[in-house]
C-alpha positions, 0 to 999 in steps of 0.5 A, spaced: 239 382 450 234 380 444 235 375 440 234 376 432 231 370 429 234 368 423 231 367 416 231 360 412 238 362 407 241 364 414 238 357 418 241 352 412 248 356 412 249 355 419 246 347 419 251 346 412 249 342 407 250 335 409 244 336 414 239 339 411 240 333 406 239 328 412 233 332 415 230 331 407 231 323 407 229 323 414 223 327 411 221 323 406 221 317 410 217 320 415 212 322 412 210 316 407 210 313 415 204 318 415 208 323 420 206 330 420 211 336 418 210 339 426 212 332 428 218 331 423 220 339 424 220 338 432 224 332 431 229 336 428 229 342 431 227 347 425 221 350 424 214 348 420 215 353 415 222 351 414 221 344 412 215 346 408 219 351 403 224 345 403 219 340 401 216 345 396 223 347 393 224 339 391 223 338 384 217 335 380 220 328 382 217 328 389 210 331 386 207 325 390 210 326 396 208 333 397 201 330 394 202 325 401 203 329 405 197 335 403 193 327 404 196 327 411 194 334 412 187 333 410 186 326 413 187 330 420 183 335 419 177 331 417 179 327 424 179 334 427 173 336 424 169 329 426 171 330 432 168 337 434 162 334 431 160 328 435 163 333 441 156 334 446 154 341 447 149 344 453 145 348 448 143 355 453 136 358 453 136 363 449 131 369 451 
């Protein structure tokens, strides 16, 4: 038997209010400690997307929250990127 994924309205009805409203403190706080929505998502046991809609459906007093996490974002991709550029490469001969 298959199982049929659910969508985002259908995951908060089933978690009730209560948990998603602590899921969303712990967010907040987890992501001034500079950690990622894939590690905050895992700990929780929801999906990245869901946790992204959430935090983008907060109001403009989060505004800088988001921004931090966006930072975090770029801050491990320019750390990713860094370290394919230091990475040696054997260069083939081409003919």
């Amino acid at each position: 038997m298959a199982l049929i994924p659910l969508e985002d309205e259908d995951l908060e009805f089933l978690m009730g209010p209560n948990r998603k409203q602590f899921i969303l403190e712990d967010m907040k706080k987890s992501i001034l400690k500079n950690h990622t929505l894939e590690e905050i998502a895992a700990k929780h046991g929801i999906s990245k997307r869901t946790l992204n809609k959430w935090l983008m459906s907060l109001g403009e007093e989060h505004q800088e929250l988001r921004q931090l996490c966006i930072d975090n974002m770029l801050a491990e991709a320019t750390e990713i990127n860094n370290a394919v550029k230091n990475f040696p490469l054997t260069r083939s001969n081409s003919k």
